[in-house]
C-alpha positions as CSV (number, residue, x, y, z in Angstrom):
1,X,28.6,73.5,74.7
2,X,27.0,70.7,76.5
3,X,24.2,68.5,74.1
4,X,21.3,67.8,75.6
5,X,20.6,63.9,75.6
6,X,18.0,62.0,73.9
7,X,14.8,61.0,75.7
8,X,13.2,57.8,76.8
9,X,9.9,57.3,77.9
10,X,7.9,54.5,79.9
11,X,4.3,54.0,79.4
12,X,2.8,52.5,82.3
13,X,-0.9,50.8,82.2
14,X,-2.2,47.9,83.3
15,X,-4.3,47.0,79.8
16,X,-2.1,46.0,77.1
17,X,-4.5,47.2,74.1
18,X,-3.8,50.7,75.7
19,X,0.1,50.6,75.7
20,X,0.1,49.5,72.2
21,X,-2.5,52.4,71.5
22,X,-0.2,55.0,72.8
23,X,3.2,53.4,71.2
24,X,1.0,53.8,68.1
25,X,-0.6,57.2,68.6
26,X,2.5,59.0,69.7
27,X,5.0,60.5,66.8
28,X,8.1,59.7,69.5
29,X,10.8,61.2,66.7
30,X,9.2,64.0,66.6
31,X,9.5,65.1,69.9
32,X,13.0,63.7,70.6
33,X,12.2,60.4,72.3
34,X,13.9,57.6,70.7
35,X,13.6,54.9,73.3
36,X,10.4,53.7,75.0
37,X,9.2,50.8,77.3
38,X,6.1,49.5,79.0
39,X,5.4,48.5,82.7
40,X,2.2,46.9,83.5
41,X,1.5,48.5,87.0
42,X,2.9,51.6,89.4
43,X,5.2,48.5,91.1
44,X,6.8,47.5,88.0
45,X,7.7,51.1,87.0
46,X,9.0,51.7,90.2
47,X,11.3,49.1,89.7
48,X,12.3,50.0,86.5
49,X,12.8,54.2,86.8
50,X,16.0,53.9,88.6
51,X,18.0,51.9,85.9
52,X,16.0,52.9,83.0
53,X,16.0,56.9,84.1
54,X,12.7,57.8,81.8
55,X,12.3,61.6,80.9
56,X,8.7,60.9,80.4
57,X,6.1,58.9,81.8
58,X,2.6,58.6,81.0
59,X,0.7,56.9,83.6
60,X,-3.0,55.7,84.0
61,X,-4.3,55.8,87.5
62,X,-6.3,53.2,88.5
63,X,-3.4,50.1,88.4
64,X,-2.7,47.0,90.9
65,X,-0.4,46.6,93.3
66,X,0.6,50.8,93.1
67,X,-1.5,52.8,91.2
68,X,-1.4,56.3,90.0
69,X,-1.3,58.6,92.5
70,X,1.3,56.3,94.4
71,X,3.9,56.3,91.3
72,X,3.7,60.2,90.8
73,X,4.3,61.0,94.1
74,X,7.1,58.8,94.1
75,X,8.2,60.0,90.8
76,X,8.0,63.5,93.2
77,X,10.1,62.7,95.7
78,X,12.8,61.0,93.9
79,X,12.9,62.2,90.6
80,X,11.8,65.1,90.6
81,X,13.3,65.7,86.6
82,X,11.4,63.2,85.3
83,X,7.9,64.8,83.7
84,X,4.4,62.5,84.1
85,X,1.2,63.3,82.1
86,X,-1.8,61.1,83.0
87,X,-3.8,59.0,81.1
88,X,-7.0,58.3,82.9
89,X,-10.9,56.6,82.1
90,X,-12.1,59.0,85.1
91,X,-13.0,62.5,85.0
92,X,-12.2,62.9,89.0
93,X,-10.9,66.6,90.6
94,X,-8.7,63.9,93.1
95,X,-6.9,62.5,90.5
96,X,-6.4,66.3,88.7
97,X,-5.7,67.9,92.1
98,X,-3.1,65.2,92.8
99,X,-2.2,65.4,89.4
100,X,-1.2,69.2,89.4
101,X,0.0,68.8,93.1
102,X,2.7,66.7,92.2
103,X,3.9,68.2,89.1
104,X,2.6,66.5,86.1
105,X,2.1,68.1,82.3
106,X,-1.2,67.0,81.5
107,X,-4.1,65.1,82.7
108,X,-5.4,63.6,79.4
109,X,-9.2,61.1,79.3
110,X,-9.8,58.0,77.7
111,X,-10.4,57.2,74.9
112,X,-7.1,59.0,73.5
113,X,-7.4,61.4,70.8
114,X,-4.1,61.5,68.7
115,X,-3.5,65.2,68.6
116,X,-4.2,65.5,72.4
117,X,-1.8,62.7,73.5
118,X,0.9,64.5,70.6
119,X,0.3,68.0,72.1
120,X,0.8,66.5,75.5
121,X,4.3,65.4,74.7
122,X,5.6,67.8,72.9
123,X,4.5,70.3,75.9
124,X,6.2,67.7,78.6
125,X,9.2,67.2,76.3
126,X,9.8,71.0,75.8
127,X,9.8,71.3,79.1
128,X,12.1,68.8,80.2
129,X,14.6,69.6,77.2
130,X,14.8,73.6,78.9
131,X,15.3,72.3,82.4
132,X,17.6,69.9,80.8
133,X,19.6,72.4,79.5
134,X,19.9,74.3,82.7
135,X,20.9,71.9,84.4
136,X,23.9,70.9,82.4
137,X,24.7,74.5,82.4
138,X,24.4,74.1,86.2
139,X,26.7,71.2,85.9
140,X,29.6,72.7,83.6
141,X,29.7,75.9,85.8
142,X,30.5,73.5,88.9
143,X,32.1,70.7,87.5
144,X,35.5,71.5,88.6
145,X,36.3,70.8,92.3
146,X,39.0,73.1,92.4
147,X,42.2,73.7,90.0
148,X,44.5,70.9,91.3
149,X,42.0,68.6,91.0
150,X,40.3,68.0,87.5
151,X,38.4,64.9,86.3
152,X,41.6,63.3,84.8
153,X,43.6,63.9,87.7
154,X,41.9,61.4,89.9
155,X,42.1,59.2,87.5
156,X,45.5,59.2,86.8
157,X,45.9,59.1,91.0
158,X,43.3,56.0,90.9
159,X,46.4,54.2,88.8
160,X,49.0,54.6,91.0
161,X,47.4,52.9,93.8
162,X,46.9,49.8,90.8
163,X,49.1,50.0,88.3
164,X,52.8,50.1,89.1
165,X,53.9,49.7,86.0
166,X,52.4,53.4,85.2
167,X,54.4,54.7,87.8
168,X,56.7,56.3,86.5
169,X,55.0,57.8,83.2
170,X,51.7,59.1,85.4
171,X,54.1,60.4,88.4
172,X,55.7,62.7,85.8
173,X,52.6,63.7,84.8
174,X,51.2,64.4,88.2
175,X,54.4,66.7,88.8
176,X,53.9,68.4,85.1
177,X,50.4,69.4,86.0
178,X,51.5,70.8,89.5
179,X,48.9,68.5,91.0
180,X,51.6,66.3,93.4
181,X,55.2,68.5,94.1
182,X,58.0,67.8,92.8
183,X,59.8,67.1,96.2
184,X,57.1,64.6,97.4
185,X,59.5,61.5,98.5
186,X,58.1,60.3,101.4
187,X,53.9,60.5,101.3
188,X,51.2,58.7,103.8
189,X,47.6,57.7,102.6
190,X,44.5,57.7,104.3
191,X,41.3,56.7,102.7
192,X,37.9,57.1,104.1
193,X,35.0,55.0,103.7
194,X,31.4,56.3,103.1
195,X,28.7,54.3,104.9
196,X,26.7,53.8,101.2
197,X,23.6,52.3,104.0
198,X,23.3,56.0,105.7
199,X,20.3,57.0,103.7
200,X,19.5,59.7,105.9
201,X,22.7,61.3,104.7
202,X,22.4,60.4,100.9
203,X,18.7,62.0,101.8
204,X,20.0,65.0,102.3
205,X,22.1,65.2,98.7
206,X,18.7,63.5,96.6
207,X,20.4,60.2,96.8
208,X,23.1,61.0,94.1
209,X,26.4,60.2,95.0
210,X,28.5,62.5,93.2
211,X,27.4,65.3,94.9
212,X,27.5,63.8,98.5
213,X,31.2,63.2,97.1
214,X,31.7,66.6,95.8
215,X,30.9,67.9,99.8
216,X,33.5,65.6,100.9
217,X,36.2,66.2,98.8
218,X,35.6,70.2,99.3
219,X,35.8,69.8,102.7
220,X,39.0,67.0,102.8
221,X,41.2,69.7,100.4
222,X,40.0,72.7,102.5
223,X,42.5,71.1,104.9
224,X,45.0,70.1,102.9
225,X,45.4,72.3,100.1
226,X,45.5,75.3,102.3
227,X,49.3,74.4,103.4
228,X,49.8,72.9,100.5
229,X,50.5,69.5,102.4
230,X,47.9,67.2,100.3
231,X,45.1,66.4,97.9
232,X,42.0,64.4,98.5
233,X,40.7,62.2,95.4
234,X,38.1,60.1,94.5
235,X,39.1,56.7,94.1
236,X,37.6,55.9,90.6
237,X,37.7,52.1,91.1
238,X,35.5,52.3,94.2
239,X,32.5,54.5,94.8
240,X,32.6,55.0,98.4
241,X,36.1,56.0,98.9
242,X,37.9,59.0,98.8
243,X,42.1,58.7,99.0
244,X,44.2,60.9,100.7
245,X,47.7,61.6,99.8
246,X,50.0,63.7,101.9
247,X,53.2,64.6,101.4
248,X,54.1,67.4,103.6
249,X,53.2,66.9,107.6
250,X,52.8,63.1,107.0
251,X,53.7,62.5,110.9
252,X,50.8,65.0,111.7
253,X,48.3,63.1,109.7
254,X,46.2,62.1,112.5
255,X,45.7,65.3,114.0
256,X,45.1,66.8,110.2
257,X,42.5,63.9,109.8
258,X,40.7,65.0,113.1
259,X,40.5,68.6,111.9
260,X,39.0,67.1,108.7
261,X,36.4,65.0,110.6
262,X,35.6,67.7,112.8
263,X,35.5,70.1,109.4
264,X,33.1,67.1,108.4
265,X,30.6,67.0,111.2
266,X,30.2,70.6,111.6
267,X,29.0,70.6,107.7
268,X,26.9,67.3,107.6
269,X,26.5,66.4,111.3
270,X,28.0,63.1,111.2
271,X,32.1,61.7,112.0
272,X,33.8,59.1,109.2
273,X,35.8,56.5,109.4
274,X,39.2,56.7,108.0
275,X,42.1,53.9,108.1
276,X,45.8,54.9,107.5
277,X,48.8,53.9,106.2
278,X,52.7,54.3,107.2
279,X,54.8,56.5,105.7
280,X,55.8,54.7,102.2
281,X,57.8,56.4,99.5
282,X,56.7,58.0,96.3
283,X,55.2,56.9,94.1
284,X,56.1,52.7,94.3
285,X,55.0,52.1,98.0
286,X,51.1,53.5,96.5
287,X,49.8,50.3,96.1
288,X,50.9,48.9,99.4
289,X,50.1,52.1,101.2
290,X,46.8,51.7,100.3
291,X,46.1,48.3,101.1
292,X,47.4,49.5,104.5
293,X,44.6,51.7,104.6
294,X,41.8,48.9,103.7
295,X,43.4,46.5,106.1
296,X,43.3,49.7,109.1
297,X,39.4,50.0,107.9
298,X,38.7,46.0,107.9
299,X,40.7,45.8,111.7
300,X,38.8,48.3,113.2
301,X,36.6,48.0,116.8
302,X,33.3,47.9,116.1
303,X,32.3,48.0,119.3
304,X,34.5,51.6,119.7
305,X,31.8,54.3,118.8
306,X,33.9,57.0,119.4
307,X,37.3,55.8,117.6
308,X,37.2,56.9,114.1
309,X,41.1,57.6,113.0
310,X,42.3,54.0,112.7
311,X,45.8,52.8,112.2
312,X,45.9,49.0,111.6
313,X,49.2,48.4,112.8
314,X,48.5,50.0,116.2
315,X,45.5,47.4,116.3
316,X,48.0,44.5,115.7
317,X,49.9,45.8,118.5
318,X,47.7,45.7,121.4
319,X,46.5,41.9,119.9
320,X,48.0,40.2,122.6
321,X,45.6,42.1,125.3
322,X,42.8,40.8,123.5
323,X,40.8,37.5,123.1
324,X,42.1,35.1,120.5
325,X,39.3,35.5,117.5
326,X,36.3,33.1,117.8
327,X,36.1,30.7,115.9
328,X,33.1,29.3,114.0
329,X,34.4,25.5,113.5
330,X,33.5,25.2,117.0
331,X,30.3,25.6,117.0
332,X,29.3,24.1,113.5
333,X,27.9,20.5,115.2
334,X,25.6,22.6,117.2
335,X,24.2,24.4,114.3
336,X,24.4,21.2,111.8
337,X,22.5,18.9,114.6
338,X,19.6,22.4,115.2
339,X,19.8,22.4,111.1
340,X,18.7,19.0,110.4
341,X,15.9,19.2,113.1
342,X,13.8,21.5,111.5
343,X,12.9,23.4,114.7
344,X,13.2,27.2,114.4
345,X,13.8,27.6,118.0
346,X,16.4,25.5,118.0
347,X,18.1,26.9,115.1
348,X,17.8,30.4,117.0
349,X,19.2,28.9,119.8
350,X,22.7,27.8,118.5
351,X,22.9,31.1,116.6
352,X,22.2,32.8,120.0
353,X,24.7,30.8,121.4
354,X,27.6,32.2,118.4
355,X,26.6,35.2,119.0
356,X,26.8,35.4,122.9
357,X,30.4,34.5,122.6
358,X,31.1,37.3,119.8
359,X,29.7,39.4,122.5
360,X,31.9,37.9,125.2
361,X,35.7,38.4,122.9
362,X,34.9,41.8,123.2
363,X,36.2,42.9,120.0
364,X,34.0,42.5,116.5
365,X,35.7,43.8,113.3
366,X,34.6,44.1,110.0
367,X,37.0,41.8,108.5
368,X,36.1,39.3,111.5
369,X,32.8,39.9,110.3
370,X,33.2,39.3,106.6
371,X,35.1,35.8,107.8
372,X,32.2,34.5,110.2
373,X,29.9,35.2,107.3
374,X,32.1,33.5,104.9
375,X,32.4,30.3,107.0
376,X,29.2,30.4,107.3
377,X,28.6,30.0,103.6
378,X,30.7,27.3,103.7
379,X,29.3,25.6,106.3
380,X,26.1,25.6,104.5
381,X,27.3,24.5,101.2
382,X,29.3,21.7,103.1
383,X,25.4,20.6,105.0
384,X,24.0,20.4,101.6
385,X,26.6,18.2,100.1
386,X,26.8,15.7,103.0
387,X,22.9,16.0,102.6
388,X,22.2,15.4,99.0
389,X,25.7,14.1,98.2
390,X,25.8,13.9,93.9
391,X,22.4,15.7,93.9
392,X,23.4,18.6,95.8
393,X,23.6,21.0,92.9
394,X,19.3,21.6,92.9
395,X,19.4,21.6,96.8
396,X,22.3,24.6,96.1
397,X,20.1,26.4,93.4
398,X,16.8,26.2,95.9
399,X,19.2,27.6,99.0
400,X,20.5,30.5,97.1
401,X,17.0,30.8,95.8
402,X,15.5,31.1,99.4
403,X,17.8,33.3,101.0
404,X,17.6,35.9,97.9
405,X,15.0,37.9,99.7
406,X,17.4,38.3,102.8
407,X,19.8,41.6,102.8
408,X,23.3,40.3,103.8
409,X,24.3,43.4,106.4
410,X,27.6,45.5,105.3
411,X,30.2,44.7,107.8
412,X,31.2,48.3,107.2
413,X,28.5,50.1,108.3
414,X,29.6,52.8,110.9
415,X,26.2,52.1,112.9
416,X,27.4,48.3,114.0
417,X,24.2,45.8,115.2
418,X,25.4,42.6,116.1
419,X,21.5,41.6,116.4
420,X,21.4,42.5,113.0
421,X,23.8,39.8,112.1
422,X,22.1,37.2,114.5
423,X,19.0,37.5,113.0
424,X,20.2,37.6,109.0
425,X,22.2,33.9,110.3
426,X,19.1,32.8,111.8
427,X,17.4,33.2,108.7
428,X,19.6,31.6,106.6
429,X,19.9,28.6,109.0
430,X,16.3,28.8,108.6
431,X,16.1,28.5,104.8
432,X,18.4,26.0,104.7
433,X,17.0,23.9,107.4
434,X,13.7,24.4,105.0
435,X,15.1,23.5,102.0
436,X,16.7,20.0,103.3
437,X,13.4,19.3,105.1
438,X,11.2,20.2,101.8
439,X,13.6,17.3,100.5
440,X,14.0,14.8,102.7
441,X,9.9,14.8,103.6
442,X,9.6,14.8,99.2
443,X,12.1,11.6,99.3
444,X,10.0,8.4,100.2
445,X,14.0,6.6,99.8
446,X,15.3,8.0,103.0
447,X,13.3,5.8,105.3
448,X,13.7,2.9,102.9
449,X,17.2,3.3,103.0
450,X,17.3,3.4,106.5
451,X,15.6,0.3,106.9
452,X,17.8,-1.0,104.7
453,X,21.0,0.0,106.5
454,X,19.4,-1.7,109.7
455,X,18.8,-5.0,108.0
456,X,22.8,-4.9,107.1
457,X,23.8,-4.0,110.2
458,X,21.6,-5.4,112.8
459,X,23.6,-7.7,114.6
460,X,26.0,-4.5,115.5
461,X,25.1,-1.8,117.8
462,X,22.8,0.5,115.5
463,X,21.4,3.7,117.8
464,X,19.2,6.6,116.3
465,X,22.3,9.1,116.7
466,X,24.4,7.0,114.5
467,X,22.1,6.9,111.9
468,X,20.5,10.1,112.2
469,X,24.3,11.3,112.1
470,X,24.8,8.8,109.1
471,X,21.8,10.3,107.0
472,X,22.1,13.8,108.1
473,X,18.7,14.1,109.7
474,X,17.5,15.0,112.6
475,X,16.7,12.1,115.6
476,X,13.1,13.5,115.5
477,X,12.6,13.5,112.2
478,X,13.8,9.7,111.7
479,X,11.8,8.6,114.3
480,X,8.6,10.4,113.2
481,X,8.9,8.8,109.5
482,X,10.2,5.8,110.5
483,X,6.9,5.0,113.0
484,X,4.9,6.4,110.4
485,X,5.8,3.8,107.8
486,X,6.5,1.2,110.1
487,X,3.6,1.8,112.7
488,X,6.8,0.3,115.2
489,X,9.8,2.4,116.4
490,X,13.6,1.9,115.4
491,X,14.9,0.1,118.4
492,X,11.8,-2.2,118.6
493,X,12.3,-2.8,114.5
494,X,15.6,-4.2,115.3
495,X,14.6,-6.1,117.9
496,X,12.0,-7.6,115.7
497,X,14.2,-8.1,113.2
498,X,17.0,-10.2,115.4
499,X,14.4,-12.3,116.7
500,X,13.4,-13.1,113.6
501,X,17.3,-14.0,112.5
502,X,17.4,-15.9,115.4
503,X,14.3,-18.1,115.3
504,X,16.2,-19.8,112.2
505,X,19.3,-19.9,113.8
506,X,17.5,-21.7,117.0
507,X,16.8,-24.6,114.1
508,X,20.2,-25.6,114.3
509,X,20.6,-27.4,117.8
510,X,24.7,-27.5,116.9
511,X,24.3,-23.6,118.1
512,X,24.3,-22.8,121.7
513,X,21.9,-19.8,122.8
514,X,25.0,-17.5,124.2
515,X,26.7,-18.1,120.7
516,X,23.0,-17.1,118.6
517,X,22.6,-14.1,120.9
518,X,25.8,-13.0,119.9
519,X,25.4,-13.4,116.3
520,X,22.0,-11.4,116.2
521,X,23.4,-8.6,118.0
522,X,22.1,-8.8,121.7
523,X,24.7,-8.4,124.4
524,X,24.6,-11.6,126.5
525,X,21.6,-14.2,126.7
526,X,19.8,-13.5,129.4
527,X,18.7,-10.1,127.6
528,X,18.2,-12.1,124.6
529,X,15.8,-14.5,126.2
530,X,14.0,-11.5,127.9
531,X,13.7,-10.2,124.4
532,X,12.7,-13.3,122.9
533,X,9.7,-14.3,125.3
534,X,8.3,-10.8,125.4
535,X,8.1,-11.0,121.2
536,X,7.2,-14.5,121.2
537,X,5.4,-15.9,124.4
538,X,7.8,-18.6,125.0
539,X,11.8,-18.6,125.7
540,X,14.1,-19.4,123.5
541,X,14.6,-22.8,125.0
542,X,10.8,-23.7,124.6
543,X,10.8,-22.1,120.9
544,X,14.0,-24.9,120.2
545,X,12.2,-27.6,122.2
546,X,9.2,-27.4,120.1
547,X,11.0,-27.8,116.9
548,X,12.8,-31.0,117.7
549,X,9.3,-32.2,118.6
550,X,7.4,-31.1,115.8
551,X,10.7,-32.9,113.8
């Protein structure tokens, strides 16, 4: 006999005094309910219902951000076992109308009478401990997939895929319970991959898993069970995969997996993907079998709509007729230098230009995928460090912070959008370009530091790449700041600053005018001297002439 479960309930109002008033008001033991929370608005319960799982909710209806009638139609369409009654200031027929129209147990008014509220919930939880009960009556009368294939049985096929050393001990009981043969020797896996971003699919079974699981497997062991060739089982360590394990047939496993898929679309009107394994024995090749399988998944064309049986060794076979993988390093100064400008449209650029050469190798897999957007990461991480150097553990935290908001795409979604990825890049380049920015324009030291780098090294060839390179900044950005501050640009500072250096050195007459040139960093003296009379109004020769008479 199954026992119903204990309620919760969530109280959701925008005015604190009236949350307290109803934890207060309500005798929760009474009716069952021994766990209750608060939200302050229709958003916040939203947020919370699908981790908290209320079986009651009492609701006001004039809330910010989402108010009543928003969270009870939501409550509708998604959970539709939860029971709402309505706690409302206004006497309006919308709100009742609404009210009855999505299914709530009571509309009650302010200000809350204690028997009213108490009546309220002992009617809603009545009502949700009967349904309760018939649904876990539903539940025990289909529990059982079929009679090879109990709870425990998946499980104990789950550990031969990751425990070898239970091998032995959980193959004999596999055999014992008639669930695997006991001539199975030679076996094959497949394992197909659910698409967990196909909402119109999980739609269609009210978002819960196990029962779009429950389809599947029915429809996987219709195939294999009838010849007695097979099971299909739910891989307890992953949610989205189901294992299959044949041990009759294995050569014919394609063509069995093609029945299945068609068996599959007829039922739910969509094809899966599933990768295979060789032929391994049984049980100690499971673990390596199945990796097989992942690795056929990870290698597969996503570019190939119409391909959905994939063997990953028939992939690594036709290798040499295809384009050697691109590679990110390549194109990592392109993205650092549109990075550190700051300029969106050059940051889209370079991630245009990535992904035009995806396009162009013809061939995009979701383990390809997985390692772009892992060097990626790195590259990132490796911008910030050169960036910020021993501080770059905030400039980290305010990255990760930024992109937060942005939904990494799952390389193994069966609808493949490389534009998708392009513009998911783009915005992280975007953030990160951002966050440095926000950082260097909040650091009065970098121009400082500049300047002081060019006072060090002025008589040496100093150009705005080399230090925008050296500082990790963009040329643009340098030279904005640097006018800013010095109302002068960089190459006219340095000039500045070597006729300066060389107006002492002119003092000494021991020092010939190619030999002073040198030293300040001009390249011969006829340049210096054209540099010299344009700062000062006089050559170098006069400058020198008119010391040794004012001496």
């Amino acid at each position: 006999m199954w026992k119903v479960k204990r309620m919760k309930a969530l109280i959701v109002d925008d005015e604190s005094r009236v949350r307290k008033a109803i934890q207060l008001l309500v005798r929760w033991e009474e009716h069952g309910i021994t766990e209750i929370q608060e939200a302050a608005n229709g958003q916040e319960a939203m947020e919370m219902i699908p981790s908290y799982r209320p079986s009651l909710v009492l609701m006001d209806m004039l809330m910010p951000l989402k108010n009543g009638v928003d969270l009870m139609k939501w409550i509708h369409e998604h959970y539709p076992d939860t029971k709402f009654i309505v706690i409302s200031g206004h006497d309006d027929f919308e709100f009742v109308r609404n009210t009855i129209r999505y299914s709530g147990t009571d509309y009650i008014l302010k200000p809350i009478e204690e028997a009213a509220i108490n009546e309220a919930v002992d009617k809603a939880a009545s009502a949700w401990r009967a349904e309760e009960a018939e649904r876990r009556a539903a539940q025990q009368q289909h529990v059982q997939v079929n009679e090879y294939r109990p709870v425990y049985s998946e499980k104990l096929l789950t550990s031969l895929l990751e425990d070898p050393s239970a091998h032995a001990q959980v193959a004999r009981r596999l055999k014992t319970e008639g669930i695997v043969p006991e001539s199975a020797e030679r076996v094959r896996l497949a394992v197909l991959q659910i698409d967990p971003s196909d909402s119109t699919l999980f739609e269609r079974f009210g978002h819960h898993l196990d029962l779009l699981m429950f389809a599947l497997l029915n429809i996987c062991n219709e195939f294999l069970q009838k010849d007695g060739v097979g099971i299909a089982f739910r891989h307890f360590g992953s949610h989205h995969r189901i294992v299959i394990l044949v041990w009759e047939q294995i050569g014919a496993l394609t063509a069995r997996l093609h029945d299945i898929n068609d068996g599959i679309h007829r039922t739910l009107s969509r094809h899966m993907h599933f990768g295979t394994s060789p032929a391994g024995s049984y049980p100690g090749d499971m673990p390596k079998l199945y990796d097989k399988c992942l690795s056929s998944l990870a290698s597969r064309d996503l570019t190939v709509l119409s391909h959905f049986i994939h063997d990953g060794d028939e992939v690594r076979s036709l290798a040499g007729d295809l384009p050697k993988a691109l590679q990110f390093g390549s194109y990592e100064d392109s993205w650092k230098l549109a990075v550190l400008s700051g300029q969106p449209n050059l940051i889209a650029d370079a991630v245009e230009a990535w992904t035009h050469e995806i396009r162009k190798t013809g061939v995009i897999t979701p383990e390809l995928l997985a390692q772009w957007d892992r060097d990626i990461e790195r590259f990132a991480n490796q911008v910030i460090y050169e960036t910020a150097g021993a501080g770059s553990e905030p400039v980290h935290k305010l990255y990760r912070e930024a992109c937060s908001e942005l939904e990494s795409p799952n390389p193994n979604k069966y609808v493949f959008s490389l534009a998708e990825w392009q513009h998911y890049w783009t915005g992280l380049m975007n953030r990160l370009s951002s966050v440095l920015l926000s950082r260097t324009q909040s650091g009065g030291e970098l121009i400082r530091d500049i300047t002081d780098y060019i006072e060090q090294h002025y008589q040496n060839e100093v150009s705005l790449y080399e230090i925008a390179s050296r500082f990790h900044v963009s040329r643009e950005y340098i030279s904005r700041k640097f006018k800013q501050q010095h109302q002068v640009n960089i190459p006219e500072y340095i000039n500045r600053l070597r006729i300066s250096k060389a107006k002492i050195l002119l003092q000494n007459p021991a020092l010939k005018m190619a030999a002073i040139a040198e030293m300040v960093g001009f390249k011969n003296e006829k340049y210096f001297s054209l540099v010299f009379k344009k700062q000062e109004g006089i050559s170098p020769k006069e400058f020198r002439k008119r010391l040794t008479d004012f001496m």
